[in-house]
C-alpha positions in Angstrom: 6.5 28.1 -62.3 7.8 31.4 -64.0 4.0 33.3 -64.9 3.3 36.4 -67.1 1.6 39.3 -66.4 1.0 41.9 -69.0 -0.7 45.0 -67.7 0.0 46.5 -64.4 -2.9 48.3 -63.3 -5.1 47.5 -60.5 -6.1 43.8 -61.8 -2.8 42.8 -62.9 -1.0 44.3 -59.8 -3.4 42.4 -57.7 -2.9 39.2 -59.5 0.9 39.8 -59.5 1.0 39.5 -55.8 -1.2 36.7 -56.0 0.8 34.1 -58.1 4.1 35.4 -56.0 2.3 34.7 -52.7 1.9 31.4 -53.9 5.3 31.0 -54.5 5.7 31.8 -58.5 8.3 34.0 -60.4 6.4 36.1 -62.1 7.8 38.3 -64.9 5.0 41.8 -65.2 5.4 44.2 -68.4 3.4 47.4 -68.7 4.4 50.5 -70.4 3.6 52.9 -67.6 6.9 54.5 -66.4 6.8 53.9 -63.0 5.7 50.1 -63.3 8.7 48.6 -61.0 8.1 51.1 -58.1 4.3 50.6 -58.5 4.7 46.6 -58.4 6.6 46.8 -55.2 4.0 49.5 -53.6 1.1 47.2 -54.7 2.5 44.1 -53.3 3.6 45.3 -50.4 0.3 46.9 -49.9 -1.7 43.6 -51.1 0.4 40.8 -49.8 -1.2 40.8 -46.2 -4.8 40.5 -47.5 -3.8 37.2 -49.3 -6.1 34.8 -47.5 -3.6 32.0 -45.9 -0.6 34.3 -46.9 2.0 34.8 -43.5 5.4 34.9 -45.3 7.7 37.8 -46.2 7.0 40.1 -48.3 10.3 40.8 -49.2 11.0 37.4 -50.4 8.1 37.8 -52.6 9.6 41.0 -53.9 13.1 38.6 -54.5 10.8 36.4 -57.1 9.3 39.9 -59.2 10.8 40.3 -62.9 10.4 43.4 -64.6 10.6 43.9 -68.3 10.3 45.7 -71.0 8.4 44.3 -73.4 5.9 41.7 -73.8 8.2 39.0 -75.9 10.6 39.7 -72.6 7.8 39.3 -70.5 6.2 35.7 -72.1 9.8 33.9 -73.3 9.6 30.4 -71.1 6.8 30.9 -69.0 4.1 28.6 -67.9 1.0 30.9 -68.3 0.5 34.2 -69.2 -2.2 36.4 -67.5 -3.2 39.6 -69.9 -4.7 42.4 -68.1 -5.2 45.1 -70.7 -7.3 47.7 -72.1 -10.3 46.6 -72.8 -10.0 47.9 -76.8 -10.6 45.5 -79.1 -8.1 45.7 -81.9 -5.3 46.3 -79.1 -6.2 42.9 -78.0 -6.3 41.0 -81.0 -2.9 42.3 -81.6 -1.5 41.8 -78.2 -2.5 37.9 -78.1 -1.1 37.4 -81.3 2.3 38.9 -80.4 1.7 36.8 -77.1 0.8 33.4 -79.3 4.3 34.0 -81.7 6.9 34.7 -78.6 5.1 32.3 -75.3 6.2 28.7 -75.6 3.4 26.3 -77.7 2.3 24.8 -74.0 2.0 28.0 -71.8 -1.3 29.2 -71.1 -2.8 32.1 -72.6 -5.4 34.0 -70.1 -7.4 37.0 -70.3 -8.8 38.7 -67.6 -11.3 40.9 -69.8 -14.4 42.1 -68.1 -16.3 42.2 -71.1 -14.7 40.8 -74.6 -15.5 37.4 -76.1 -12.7 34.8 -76.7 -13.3 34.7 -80.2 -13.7 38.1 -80.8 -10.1 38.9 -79.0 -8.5 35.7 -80.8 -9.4 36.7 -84.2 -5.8 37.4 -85.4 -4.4 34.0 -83.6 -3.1 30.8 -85.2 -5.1 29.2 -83.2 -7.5 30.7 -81.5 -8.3 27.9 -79.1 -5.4 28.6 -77.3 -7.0 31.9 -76.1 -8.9 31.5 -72.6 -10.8 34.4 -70.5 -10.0 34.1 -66.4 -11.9 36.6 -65.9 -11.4 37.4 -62.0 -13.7 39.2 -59.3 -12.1 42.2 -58.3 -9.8 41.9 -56.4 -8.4 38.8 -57.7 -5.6 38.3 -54.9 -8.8 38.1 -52.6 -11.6 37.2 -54.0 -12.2 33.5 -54.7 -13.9 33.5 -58.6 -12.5 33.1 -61.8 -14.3 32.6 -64.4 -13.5 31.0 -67.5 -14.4 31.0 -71.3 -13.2 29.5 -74.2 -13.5 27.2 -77.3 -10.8 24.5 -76.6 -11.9 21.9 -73.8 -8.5 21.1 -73.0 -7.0 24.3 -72.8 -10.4 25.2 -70.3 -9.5 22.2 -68.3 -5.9 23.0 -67.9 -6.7 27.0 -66.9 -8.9 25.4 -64.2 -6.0 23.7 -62.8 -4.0 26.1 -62.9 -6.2 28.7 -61.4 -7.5 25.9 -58.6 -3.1 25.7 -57.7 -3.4 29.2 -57.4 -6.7 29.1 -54.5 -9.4 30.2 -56.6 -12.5 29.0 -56.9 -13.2 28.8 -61.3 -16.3 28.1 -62.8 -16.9 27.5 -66.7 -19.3 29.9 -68.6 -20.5 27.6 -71.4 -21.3 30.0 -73.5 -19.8 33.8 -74.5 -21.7 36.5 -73.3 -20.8 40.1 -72.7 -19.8 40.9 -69.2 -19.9 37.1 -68.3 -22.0 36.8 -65.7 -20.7 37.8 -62.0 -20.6 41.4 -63.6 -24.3 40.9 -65.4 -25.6 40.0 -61.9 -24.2 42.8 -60.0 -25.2 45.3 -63.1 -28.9 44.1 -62.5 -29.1 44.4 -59.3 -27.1 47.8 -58.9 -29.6 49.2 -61.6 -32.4 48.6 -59.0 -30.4 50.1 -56.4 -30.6 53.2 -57.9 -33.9 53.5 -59.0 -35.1 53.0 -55.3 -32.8 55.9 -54.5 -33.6 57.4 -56.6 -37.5 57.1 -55.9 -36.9 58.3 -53.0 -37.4 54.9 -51.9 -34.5 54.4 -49.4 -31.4 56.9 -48.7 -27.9 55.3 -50.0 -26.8 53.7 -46.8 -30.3 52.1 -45.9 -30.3 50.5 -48.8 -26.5 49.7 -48.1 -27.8 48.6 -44.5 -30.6 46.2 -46.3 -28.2 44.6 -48.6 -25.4 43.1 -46.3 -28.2 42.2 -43.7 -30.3 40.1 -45.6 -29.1 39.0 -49.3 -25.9 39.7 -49.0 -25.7 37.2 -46.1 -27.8 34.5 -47.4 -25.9 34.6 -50.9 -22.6 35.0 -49.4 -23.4 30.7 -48.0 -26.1 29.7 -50.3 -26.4 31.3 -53.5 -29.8 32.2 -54.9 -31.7 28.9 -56.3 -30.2 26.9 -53.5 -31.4 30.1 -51.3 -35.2 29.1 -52.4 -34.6 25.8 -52.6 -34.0 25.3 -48.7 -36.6 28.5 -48.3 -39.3 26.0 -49.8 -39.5 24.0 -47.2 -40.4 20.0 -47.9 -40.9 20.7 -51.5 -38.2 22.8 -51.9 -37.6 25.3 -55.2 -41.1 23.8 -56.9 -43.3 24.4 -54.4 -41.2 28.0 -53.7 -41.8 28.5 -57.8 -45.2 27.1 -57.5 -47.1 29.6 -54.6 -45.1 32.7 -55.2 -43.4 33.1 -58.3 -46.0 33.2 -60.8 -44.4 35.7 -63.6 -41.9 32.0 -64.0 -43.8 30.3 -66.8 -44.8 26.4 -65.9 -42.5 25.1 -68.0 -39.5 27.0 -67.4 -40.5 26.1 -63.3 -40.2 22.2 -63.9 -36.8 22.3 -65.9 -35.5 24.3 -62.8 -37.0 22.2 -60.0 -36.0 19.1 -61.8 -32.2 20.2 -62.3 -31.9 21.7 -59.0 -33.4 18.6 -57.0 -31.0 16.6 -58.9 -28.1 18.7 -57.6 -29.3 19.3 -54.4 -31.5 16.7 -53.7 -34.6 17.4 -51.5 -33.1 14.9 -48.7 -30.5 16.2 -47.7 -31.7 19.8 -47.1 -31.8 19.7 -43.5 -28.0 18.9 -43.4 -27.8 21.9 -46.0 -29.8 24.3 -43.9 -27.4 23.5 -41.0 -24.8 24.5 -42.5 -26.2 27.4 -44.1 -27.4 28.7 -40.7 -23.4 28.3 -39.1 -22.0 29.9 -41.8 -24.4 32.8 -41.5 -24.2 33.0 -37.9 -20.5 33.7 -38.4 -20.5 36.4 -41.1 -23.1 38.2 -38.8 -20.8 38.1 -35.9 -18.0 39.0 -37.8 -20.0 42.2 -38.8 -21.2 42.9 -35.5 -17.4 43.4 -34.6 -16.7 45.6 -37.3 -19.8 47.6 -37.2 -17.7 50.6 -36.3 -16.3 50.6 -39.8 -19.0 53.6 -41.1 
């Protein structure tokens, strides 16, 4: 496939070396004046931390286009991967340039940390067309995507594309500022500095607590699946139930009842297996790089 990428800065260079590492043209436009030489740096730089990734980087380097403009940049491709300012009005005016020169079936994606689909769409045809793949940074190493939009197809079709590509996407089903990888990590980074702030912990103790407890368990489990093999026998009700009271009763059966129908209570011994390996690795895995700080 021949793939877009308008804006070069540190998202758009990642996933530039990305979609060449898995063996795509890809054509990049960005105004800044040394956008070729920084393309090359970046992927040369990038290219090894591309999980699976063992080729050349030079051949990768063969399959880079750079152009001039973004009508240059989006003529024939397959998908187009906008990686902007995060301005408003410079959006709405950038997709629809986008919608008028890309071909009626190419993918339009955004990788916007924090605008709505139908807020940067406004000035499209049709809006619908407009997707948010909003990646965790860095995108050419870290599995999520996630997307937003209003068409169904169009969602379905960016999920493809982004599964072809490695990663792992998930649809938001609703618009919401910051989606909601970044509205987790803003929670809990707000609490890790009013404990330091308290006087609670220094900066790396609390670092210390984070990737030895949560930041294991989530990195396997997630956190209602987390409680939900915590529980025990009766899994995320009985967790809910005994020690988290501030959850009113209703809002604790709706969960219970949706998570034991996704992770049903009989298999969590199997789950907590697993669990357990995986951790078991990413602690050893620390322990070998513990030298790092």
């Amino acid at each position: 496939m021949i793939l877009a990428i308008v804006g070069a800065g540190t998202i758009g260079l990642s996933w530039t070396t990305l979609m060449l590492a898995e063996g795509h043209t890809v054509r990049v436009t960005d105004p800044r004046p040394d956008l070729e030489q920084a393309v090359r740096d970046a992927v040369r730089e990038f290219a090894p931390t591309v999980p699976g990734f063992l080729g050349d980087v030079e051949e990768l380097l063969s399959r880079l286009e750079i152009v001039g403009s973004v009508e240059q940049a989006v003529d024939g491709v397959h998908a187009v991967q906008e990686n902007g300012p995060e301005r408003l009005e410079f959006k709405q005016d950038l997709f629809a340039t986008i919608e008028k020169a890309a071909p009626a079936d190419a993918l339009i994606l955004s990788s916007t940390s924090g605008l709505t689909p139908s807020s940067m769409s406004e000035k499209m045809a049709n809006p619908g067309r407009l997707v948010v793949g909003h990646p965790f940074n860095p995108p050419h190493l870290l599995p999520l995507v996630e997307l937003v939009g209003a068409d169904e197809a169009e969602i379905g079709r960016a999920k493809e594309f982004y599964h072809s590509l490695g990663k792992v996407a998930v649809v938001v089903h609703k618009e919401i500022r910051g989606h909601v990888a970044n509205r987790l990590q803003r929670v809990l980074f707000e609490e890790c500095v009013n404990l330091v702030e308290q006087g609670v912990v220094s900066i790396p103790e609390l670092d210390d607590i984070v990737t030895n407890s949560i930041g294991v368990r989530w990195a396997t489990v997630g956190p209602f699946l987390a409680f939900h093999l915590g529980g025990g026998p009766g899994g995320l009700r009985h967790m809910m139930a005994h020690l988290m009271p501030y959850i009113p009763d209703d809002v604790q059966a709706r969960l219970a009842d949706q998570v034991e129908t996704v992770y049903p209570l009989a298999d969590n011994t199997k789950r907590a297996e697993l669990r357990d390996r995986q951790q078991l690795e990413i602690i050893s895995l620390k322990g070998r790089d513990d030298d790092v700080r």
